[in-house]
Each structure stands twice: as C-alpha cells, then as structure tokens.
N, C-alpha and C positions, 0 to 999 in steps of 0.2 A: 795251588801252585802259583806261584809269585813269576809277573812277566814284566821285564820292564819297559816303561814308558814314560818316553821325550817327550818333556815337555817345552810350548814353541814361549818365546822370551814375554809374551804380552801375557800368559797368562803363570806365571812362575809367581808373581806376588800372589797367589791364592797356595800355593807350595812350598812355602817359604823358601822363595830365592831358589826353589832345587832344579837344576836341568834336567834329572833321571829321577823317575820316583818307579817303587815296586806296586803294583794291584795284582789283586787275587780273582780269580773267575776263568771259566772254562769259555766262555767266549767275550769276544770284545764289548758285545755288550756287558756283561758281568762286567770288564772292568772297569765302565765308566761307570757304574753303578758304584762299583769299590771305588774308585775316586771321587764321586759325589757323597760319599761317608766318609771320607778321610781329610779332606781339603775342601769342604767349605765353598761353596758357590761354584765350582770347579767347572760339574754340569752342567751348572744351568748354562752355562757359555757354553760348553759344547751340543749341546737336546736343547731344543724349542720347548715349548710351554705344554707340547704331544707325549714328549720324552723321545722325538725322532734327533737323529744326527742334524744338525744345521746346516744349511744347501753349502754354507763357505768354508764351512771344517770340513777336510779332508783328513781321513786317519789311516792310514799304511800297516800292514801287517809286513814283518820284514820286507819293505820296499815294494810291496804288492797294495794296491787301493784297494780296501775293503770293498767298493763298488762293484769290482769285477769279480771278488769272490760270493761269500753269503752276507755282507752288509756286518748288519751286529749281532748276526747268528754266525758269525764266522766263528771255528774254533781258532784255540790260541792255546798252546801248552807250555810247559818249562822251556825257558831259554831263549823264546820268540823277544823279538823288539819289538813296538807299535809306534808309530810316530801321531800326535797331532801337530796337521799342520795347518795354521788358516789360509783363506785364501788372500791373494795380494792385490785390491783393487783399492779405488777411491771411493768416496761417499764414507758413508754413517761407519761409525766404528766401534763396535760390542764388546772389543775385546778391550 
C-alpha cells in the first residue's frame, strides 16, 4: 500500500527535487526502509549508524508525532500522510 510522504526542502536533492514521494510498508518504519531503496542516502539522514530515528527528525503520522504513538512500529495504511520534519536549531547541520 503506497503512503505518501513530505518531504522537508534540505533533503529533496536525494528525491529529485520532489516534495511528495509514495513508500510502500505497513509501518513507518517499513517506509523509511522503502525510501532508503528508492532514493539513495535518504536514510541515512533520517537513522543513525543503529538504524534508530535521529533525535532531530521528527516524523508525523497525519499530524500526530510518531513519539507519542508506537515510534517506527506505528501502523500506517492507504491514504495516511507522514511528514519528515527536521528539527530547527543551530550548530552542525546533517542535512
């Protein structure tokens, strides 16, 4: 099932240029997994070197912070949004 997902402006040059791209996977982890096959270093910016979420991405299931649901076991079915969003601080910049 294809869900789509925003993507934030610093990482769209691994997308080419796209703001919405479609991933496949039953939970949000599944789909960054489907966008680390699809788009090329994608992950690695979002997962640490563990495969964990990175402390400064924030990823939204319709407007909801994965945080407060099940993290990257959360489900995600047809139709849902997910947003990544980084976080907006100073210092070092990954993205």
């Amino acid at each position: 099932m294809a869900v789509k997902v925003l993507i934030p402006t610093p990482l769209r040059n691994l997308t080419n240029n796209q703001a919405e791209v479609n991933a496949e996977g039953a939970t949000v982890g599944d789909l960054i997994n489907d966008l680390g096959k699809n788009y090329n270093g994608l992950k690695d910016r979002i997962c640490d070197e563990k495969g964990n979420i990175r402390r400064f991405v924030n990823i939204y299931l319709n407007e909801e912070d994965i945080r407060f649901l099940q993290g990257e076991a959360t489900a995600v079915k047809a139709g849902d949004q997910v947003s990544i969003v980084p976080a907006i601080a100073g210092g070092l910049n990954l993205f």
